[in-house]
Biopython code that builds the backbone (N, CA, C, O; Angstrom):
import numpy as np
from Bio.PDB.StructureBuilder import StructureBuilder

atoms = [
    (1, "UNK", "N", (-147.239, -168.799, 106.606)),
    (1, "UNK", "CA", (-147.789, -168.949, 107.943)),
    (1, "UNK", "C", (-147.511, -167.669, 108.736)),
    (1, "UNK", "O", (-146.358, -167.332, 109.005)),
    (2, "UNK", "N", (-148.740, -166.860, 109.159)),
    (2, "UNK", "CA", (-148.046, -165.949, 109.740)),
    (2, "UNK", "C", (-148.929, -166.235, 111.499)),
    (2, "UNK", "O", (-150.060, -166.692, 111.661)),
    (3, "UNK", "N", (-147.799, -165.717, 112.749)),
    (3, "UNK", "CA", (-148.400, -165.772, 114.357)),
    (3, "UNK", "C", (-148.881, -164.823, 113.991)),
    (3, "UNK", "O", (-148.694, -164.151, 112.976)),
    (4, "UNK", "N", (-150.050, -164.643, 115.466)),
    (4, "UNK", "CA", (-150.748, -164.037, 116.281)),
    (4, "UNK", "C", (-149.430, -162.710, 116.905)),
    (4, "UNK", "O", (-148.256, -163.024, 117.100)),
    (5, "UNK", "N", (-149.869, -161.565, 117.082)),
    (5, "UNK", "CA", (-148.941, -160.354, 117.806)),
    (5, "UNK", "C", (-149.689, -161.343, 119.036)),
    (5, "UNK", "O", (-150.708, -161.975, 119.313)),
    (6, "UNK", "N", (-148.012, -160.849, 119.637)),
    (6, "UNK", "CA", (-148.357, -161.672, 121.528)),
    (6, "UNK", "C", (-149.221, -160.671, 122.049)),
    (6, "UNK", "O", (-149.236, -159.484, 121.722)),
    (7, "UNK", "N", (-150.193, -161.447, 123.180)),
    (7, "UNK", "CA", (-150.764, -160.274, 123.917)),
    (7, "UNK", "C", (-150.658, -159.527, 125.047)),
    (7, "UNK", "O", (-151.368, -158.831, 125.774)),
    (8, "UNK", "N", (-149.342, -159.967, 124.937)),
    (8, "UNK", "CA", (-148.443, -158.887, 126.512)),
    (8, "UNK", "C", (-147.159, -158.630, 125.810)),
    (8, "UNK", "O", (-146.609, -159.384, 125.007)),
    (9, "UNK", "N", (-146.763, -157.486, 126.211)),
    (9, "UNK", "CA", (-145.076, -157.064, 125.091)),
    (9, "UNK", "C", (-144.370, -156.349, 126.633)),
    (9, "UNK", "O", (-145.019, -156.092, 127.647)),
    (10, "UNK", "N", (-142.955, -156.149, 126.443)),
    (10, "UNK", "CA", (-141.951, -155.659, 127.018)),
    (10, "UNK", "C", (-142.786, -154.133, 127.138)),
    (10, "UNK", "O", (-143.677, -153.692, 126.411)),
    (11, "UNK", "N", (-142.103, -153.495, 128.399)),
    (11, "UNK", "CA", (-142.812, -152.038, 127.558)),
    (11, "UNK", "C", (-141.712, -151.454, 126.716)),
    (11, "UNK", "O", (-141.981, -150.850, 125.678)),
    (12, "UNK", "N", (-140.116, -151.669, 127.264)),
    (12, "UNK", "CA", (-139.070, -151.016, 126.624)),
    (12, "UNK", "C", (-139.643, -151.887, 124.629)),
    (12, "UNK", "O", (-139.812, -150.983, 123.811)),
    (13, "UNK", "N", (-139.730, -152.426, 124.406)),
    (13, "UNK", "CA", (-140.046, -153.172, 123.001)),
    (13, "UNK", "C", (-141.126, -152.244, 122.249)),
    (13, "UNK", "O", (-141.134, -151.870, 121.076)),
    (14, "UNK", "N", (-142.016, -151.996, 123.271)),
    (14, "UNK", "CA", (-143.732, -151.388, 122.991)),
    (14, "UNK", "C", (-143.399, -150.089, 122.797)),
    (14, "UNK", "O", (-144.035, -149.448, 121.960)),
    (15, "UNK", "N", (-142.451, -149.536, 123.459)),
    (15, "UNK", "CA", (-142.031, -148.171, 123.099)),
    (15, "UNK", "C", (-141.375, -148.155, 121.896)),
    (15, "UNK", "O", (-141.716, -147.329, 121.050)),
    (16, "UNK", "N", (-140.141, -149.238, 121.597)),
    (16, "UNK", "CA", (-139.564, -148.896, 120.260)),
    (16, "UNK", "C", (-140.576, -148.931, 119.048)),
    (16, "UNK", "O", (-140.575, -148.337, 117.969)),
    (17, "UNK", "N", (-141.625, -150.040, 119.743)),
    (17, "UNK", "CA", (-141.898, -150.282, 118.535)),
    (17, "UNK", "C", (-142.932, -149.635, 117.489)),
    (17, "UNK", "O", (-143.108, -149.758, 116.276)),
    (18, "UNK", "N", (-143.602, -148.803, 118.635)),
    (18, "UNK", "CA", (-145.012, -147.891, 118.551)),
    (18, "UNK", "C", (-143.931, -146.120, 118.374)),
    (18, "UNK", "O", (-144.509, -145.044, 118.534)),
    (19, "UNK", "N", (-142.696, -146.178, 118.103)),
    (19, "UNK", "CA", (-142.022, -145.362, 117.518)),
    (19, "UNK", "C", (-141.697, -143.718, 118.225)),
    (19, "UNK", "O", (-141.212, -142.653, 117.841)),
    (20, "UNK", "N", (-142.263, -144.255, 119.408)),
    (20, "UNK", "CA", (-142.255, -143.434, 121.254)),
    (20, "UNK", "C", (-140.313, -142.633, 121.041)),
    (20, "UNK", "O", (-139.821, -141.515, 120.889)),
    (21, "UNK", "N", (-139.845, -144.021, 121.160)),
    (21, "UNK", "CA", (-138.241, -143.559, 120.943)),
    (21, "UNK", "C", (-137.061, -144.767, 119.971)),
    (21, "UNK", "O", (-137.045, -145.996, 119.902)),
    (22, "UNK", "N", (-136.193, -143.697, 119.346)),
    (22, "UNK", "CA", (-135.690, -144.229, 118.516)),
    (22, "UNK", "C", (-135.102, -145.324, 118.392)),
    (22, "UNK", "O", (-135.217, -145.985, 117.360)),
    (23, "UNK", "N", (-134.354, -145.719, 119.435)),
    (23, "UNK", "CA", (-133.607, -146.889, 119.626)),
    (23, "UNK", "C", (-134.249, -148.086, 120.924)),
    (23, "UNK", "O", (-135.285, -147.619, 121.396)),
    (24, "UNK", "N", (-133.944, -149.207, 121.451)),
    (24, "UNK", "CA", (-134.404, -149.840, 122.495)),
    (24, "UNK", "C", (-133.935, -149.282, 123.226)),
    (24, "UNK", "O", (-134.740, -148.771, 124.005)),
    (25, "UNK", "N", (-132.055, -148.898, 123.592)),
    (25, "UNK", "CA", (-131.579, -148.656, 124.485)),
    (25, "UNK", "C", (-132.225, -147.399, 124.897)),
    (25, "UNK", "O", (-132.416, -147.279, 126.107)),
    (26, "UNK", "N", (-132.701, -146.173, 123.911)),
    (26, "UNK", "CA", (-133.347, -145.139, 124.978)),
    (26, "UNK", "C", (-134.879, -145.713, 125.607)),
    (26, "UNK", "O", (-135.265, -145.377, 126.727)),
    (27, "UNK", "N", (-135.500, -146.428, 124.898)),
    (27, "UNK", "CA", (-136.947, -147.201, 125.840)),
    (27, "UNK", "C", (-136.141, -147.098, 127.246)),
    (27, "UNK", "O", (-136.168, -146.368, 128.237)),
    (28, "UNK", "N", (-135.500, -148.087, 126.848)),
    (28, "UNK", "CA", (-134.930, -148.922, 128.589)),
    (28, "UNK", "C", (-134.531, -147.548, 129.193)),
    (28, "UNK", "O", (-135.254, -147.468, 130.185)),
    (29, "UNK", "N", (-133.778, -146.430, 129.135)),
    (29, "UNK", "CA", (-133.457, -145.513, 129.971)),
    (29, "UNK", "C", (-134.594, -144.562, 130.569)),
    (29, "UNK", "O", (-134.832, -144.225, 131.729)),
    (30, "UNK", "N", (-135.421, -144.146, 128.933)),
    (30, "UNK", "CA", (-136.695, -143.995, 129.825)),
    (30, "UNK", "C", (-137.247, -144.207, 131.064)),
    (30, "UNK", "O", (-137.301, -143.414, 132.004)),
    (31, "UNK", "N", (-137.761, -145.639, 130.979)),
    (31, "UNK", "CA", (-138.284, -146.229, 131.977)),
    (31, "UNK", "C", (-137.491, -146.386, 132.832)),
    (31, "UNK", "O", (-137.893, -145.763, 133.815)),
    (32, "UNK", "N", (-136.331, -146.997, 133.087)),
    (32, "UNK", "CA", (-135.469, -146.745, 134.263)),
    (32, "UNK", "C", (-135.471, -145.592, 134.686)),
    (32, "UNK", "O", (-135.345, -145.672, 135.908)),
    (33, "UNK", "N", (-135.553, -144.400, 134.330)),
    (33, "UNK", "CA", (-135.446, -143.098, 134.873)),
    (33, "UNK", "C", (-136.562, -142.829, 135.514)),
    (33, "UNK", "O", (-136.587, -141.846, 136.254)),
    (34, "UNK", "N", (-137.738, -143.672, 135.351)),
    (34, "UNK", "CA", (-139.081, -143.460, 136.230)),
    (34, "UNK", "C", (-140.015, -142.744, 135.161)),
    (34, "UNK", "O", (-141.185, -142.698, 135.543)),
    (35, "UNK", "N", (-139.756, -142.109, 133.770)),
    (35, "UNK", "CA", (-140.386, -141.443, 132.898)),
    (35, "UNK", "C", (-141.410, -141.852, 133.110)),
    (35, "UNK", "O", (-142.184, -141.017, 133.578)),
    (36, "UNK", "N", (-141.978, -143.285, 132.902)),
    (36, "UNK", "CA", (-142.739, -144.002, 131.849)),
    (36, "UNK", "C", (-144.018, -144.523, 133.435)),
    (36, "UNK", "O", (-143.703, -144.941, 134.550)),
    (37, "UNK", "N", (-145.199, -144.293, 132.940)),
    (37, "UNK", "CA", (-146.088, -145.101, 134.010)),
    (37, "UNK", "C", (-147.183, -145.999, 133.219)),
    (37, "UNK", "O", (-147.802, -145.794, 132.175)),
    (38, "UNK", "N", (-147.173, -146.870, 133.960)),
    (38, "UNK", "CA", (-148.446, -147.454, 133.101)),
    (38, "UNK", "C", (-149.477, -148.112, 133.832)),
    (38, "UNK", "O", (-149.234, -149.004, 134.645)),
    (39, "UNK", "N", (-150.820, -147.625, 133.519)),
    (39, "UNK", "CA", (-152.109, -147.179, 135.044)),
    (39, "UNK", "C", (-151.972, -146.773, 136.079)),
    (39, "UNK", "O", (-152.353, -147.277, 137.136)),
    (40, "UNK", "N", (-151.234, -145.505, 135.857)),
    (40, "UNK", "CA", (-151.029, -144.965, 136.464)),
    (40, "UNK", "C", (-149.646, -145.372, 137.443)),
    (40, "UNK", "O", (-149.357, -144.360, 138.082)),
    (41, "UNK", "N", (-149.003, -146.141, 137.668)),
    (41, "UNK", "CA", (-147.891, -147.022, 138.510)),
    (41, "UNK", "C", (-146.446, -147.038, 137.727)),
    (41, "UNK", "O", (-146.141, -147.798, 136.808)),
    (42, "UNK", "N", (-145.717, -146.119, 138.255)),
    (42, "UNK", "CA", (-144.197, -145.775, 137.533)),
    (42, "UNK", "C", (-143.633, -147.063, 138.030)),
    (42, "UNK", "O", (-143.591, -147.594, 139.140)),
    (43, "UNK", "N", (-143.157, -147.436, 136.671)),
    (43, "UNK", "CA", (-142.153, -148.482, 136.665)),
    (43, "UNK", "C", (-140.938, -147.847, 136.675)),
    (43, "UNK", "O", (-140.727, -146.637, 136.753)),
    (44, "UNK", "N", (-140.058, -148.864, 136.579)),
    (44, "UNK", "CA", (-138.515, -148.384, 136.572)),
    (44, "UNK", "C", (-138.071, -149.185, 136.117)),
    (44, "UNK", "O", (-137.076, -148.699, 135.580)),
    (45, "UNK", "N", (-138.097, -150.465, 135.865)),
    (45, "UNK", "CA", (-137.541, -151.865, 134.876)),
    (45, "UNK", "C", (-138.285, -152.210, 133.205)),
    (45, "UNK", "O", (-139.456, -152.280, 132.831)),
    (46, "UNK", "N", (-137.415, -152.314, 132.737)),
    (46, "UNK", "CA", (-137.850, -152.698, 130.839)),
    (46, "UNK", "C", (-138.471, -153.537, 131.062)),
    (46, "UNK", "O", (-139.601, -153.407, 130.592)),
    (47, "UNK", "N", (-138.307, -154.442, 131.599)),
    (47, "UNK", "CA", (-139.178, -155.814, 131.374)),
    (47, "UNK", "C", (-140.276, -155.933, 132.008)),
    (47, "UNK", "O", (-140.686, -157.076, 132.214)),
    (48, "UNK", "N", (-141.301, -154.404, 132.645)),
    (48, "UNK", "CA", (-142.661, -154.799, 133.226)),
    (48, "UNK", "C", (-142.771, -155.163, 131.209)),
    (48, "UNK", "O", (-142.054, -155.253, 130.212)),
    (49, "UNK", "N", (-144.439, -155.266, 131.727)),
    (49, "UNK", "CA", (-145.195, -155.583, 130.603)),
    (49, "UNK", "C", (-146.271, -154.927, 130.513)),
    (49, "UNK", "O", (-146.797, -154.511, 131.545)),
    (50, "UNK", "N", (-146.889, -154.665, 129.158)),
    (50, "UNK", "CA", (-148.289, -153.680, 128.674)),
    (50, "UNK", "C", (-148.965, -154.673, 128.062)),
    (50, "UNK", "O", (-148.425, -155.673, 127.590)),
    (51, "UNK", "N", (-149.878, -154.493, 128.050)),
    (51, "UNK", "CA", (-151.297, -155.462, 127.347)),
    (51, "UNK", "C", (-151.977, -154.277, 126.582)),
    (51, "UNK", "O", (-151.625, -153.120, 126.814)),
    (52, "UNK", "N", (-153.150, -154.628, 125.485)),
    (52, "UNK", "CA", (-154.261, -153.549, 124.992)),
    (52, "UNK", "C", (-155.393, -153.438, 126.547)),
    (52, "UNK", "O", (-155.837, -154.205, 127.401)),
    (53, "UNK", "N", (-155.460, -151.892, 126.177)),
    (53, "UNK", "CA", (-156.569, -151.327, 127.220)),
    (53, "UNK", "C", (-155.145, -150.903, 128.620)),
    (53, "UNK", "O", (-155.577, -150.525, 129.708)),
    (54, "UNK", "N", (-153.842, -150.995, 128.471)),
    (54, "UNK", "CA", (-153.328, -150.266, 129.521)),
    (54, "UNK", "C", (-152.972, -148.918, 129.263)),
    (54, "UNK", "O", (-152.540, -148.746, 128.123)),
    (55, "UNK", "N", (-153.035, -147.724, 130.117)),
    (55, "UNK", "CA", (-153.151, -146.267, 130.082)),
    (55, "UNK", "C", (-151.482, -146.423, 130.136)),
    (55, "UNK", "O", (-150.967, -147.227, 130.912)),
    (56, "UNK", "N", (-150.726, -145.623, 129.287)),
    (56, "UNK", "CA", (-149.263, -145.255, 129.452)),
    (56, "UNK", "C", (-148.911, -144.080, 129.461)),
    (56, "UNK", "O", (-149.204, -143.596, 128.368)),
    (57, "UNK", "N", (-148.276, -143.104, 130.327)),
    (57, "UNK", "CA", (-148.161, -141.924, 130.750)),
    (57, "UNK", "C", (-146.661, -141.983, 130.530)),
    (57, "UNK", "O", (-145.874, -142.521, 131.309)),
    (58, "UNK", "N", (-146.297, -141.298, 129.243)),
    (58, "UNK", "CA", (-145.111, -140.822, 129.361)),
    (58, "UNK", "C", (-144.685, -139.637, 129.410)),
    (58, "UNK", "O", (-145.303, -138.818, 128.731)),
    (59, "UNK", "N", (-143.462, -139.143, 130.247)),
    (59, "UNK", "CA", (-142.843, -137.983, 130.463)),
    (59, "UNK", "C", (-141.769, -137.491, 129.593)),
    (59, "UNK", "O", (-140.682, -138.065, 129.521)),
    (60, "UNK", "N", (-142.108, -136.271, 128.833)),
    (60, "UNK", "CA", (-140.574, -136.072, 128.096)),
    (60, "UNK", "C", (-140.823, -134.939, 128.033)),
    (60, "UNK", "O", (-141.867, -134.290, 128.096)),
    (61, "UNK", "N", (-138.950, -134.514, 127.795)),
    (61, "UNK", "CA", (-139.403, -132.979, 127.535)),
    (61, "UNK", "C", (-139.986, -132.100, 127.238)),
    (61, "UNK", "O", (-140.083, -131.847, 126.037)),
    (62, "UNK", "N", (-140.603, -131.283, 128.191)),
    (62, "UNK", "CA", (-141.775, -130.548, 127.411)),
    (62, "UNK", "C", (-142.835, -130.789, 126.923)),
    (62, "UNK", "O", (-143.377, -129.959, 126.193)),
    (63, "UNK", "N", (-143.458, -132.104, 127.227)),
    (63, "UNK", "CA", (-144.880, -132.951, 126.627)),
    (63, "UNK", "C", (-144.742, -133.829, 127.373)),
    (63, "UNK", "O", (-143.628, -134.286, 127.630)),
    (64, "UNK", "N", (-146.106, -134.379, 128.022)),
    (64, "UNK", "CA", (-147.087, -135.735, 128.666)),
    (64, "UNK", "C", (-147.598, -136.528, 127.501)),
    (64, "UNK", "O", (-148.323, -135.949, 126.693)),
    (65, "UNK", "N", (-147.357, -137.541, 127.362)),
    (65, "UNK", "CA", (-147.721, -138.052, 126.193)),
    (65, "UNK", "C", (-149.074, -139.382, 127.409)),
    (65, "UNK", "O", (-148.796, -139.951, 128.464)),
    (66, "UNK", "N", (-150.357, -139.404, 126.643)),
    (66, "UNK", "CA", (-151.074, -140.368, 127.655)),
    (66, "UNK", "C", (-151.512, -141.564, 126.513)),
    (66, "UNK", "O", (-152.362, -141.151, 125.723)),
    (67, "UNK", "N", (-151.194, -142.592, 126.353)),
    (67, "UNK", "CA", (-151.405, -143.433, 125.038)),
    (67, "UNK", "C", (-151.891, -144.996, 125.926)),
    (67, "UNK", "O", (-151.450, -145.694, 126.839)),
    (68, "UNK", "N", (-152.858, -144.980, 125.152)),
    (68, "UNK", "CA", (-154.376, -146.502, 125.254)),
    (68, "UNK", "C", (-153.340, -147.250, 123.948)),
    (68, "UNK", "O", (-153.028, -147.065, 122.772)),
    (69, "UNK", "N", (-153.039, -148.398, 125.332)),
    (69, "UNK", "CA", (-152.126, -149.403, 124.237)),
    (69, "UNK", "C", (-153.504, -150.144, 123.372)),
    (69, "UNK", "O", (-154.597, -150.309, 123.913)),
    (70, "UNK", "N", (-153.255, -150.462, 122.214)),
    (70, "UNK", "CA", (-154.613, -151.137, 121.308)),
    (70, "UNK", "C", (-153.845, -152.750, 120.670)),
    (70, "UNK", "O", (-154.325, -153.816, 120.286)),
    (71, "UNK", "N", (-152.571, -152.261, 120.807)),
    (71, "UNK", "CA", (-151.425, -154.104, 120.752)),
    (71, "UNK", "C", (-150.381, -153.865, 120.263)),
    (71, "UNK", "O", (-149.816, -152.871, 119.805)),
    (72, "UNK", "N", (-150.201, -154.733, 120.382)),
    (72, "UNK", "CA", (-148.883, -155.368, 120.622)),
    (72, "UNK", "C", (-148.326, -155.510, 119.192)),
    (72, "UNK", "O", (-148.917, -156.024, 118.242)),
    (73, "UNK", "N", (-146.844, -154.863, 119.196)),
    (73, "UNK", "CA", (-146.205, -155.267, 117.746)),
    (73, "UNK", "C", (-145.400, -156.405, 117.414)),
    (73, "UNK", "O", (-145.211, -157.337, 118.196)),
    (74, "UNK", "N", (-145.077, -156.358, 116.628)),
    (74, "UNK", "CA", (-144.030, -157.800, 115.873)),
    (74, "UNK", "C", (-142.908, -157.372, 115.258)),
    (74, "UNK", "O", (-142.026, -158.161, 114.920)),
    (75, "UNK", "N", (-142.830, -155.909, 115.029)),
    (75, "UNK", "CA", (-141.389, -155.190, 114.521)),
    (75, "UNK", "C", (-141.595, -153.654, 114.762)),
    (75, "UNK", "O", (-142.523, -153.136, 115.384)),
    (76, "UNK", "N", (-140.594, -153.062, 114.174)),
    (76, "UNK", "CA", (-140.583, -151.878, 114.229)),
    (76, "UNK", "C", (-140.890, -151.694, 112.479)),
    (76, "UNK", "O", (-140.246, -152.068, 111.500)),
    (77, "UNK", "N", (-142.096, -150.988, 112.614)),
    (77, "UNK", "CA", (-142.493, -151.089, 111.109)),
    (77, "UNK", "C", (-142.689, -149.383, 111.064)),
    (77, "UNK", "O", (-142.423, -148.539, 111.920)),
    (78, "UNK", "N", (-143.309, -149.240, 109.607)),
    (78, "UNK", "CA", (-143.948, -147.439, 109.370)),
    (78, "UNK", "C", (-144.287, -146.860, 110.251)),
    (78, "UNK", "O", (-144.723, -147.635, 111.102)),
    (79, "UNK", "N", (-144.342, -145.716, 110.591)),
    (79, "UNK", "CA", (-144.621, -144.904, 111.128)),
    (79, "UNK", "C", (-146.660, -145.515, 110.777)),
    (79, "UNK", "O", (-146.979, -146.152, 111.781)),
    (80, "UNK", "N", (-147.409, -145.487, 110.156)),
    (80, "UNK", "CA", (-148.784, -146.002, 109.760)),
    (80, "UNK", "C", (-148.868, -147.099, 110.902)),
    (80, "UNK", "O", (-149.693, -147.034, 111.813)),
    (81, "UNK", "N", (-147.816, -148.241, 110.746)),
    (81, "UNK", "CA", (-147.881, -149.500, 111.509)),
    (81, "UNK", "C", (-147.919, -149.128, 113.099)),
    (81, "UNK", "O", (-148.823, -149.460, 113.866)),
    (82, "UNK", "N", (-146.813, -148.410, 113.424)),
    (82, "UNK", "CA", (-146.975, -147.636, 115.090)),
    (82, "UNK", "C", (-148.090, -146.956, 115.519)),
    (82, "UNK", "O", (-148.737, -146.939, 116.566)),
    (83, "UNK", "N", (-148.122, -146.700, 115.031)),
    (83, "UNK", "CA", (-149.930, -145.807, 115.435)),
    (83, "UNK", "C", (-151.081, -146.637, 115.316)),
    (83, "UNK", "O", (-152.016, -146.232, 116.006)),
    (84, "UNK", "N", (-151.329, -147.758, 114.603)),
    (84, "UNK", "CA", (-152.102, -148.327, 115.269)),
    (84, "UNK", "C", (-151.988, -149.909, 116.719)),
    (84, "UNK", "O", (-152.604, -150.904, 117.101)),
    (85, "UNK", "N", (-150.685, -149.065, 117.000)),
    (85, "UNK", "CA", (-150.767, -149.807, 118.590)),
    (85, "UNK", "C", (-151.026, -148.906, 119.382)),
    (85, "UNK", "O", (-150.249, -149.004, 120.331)),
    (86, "UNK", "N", (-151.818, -147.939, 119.522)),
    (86, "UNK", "CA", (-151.972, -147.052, 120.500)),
    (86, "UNK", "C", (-153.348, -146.017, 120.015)),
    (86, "UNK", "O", (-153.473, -145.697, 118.833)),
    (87, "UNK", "N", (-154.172, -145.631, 120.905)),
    (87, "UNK", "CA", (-155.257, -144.605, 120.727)),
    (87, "UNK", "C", (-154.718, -143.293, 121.651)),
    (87, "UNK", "O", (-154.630, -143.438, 122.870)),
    (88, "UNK", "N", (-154.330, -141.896, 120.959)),
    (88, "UNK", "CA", (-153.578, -140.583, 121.507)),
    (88, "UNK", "C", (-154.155, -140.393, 122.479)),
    (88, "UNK", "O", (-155.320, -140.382, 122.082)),
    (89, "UNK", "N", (-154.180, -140.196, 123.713)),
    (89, "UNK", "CA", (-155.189, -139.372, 124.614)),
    (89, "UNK", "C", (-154.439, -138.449, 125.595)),
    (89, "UNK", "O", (-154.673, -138.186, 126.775)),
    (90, "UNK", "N", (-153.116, -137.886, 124.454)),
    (90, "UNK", "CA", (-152.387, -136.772, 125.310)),
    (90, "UNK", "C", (-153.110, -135.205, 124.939)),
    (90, "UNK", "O", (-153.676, -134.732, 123.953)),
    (91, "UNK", "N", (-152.775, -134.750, 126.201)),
    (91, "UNK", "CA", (-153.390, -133.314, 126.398)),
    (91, "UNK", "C", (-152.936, -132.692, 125.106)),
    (91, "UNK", "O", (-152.348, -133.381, 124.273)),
    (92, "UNK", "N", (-153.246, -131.108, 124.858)),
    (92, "UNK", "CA", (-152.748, -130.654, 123.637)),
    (92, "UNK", "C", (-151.639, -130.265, 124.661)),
    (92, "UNK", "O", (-151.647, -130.358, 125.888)),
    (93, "UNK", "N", (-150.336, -129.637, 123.498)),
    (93, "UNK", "CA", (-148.755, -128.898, 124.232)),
    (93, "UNK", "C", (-149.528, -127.356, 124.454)),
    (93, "UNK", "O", (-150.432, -126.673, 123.972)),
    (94, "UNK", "N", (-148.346, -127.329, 125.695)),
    (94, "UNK", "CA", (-148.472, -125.523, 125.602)),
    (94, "UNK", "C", (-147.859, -125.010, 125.197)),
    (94, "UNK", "O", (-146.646, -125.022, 125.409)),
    (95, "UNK", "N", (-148.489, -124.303, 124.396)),
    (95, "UNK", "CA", (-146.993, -122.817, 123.641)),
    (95, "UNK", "C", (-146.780, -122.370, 124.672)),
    (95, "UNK", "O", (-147.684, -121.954, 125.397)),
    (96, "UNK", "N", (-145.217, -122.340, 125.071)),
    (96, "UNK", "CA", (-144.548, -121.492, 125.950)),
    (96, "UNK", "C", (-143.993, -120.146, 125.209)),
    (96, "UNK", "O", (-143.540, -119.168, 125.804)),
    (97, "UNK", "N", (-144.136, -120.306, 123.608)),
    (97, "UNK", "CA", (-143.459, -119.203, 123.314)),
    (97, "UNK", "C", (-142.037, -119.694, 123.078)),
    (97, "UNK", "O", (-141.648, -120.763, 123.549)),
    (98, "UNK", "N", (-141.330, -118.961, 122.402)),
    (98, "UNK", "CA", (-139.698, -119.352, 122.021)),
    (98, "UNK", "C", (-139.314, -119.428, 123.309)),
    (98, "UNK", "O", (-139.752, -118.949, 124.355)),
    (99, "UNK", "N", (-137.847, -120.555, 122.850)),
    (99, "UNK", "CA", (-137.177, -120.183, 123.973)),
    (99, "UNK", "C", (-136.374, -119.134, 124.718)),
    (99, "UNK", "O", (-136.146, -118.446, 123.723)),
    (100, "UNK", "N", (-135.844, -118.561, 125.577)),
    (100, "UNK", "CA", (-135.048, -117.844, 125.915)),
    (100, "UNK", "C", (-134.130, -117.699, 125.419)),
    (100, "UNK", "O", (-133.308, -118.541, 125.779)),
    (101, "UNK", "N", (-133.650, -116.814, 124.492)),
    (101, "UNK", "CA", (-131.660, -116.962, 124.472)),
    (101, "UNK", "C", (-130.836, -116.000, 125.295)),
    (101, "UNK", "O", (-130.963, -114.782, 125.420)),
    (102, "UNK", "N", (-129.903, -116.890, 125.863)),
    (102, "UNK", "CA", (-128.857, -116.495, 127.094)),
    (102, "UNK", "C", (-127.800, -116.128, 126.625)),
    (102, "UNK", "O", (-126.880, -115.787, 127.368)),
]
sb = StructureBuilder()
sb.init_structure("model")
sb.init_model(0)
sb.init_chain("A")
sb.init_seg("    ")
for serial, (resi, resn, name, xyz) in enumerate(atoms, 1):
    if name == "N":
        sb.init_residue(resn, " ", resi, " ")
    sb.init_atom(name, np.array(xyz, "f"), 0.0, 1.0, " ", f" {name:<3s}", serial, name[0])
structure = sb.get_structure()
């Protein structure tokens, strides 16, 4: 017997699980730190929620990541399995060029 993937997820969950970041506990800091927006509207608590068709704007070092949730997971599976909860629609990176050494 196998469920249905729910059709609303944690976002801190949606992040581990779509392979965004390694552990839950960094999801949750993420988003508490204000990183993380989704339609545009910075959250700050793990427990908003994402559905398919919400725009997620994440902030991290050095890259905007813009990702079309497509659903909802049931584990943290392959790297194959994470990617299809999400359609890419981040900008390309900029080469800044090496870094500086001080």
């Amino acid at each position: 017997m196998t469920t249905a993937p729910p059709d609303r997820q944690r976002i801190d969950k949606w992040l581990y699980f779509a392979r965004v970041v390694k552990t839950r506990g960094l999801a949750v800091s993420l988003v508490t730190s204000g990183h993380v927006r989704i339609n545009g509207e910075k959250k700050r608590t793990a427990s908003a929620t994402v559905k398919p068709g919400d725009v997620l704007t994440i902030v991290m070092p050095r890259r905007v990541f813009v990702y079309r949730v497509t659903g909802c997971g049931e584990r943290r599976g392959p790297a194959s399995e994470a990617q299809a909860l999400y359609d890419d629609m981040s900008p390309p990176p900029i080469d800044t060029g090496p870094e500086p050494k001080f």
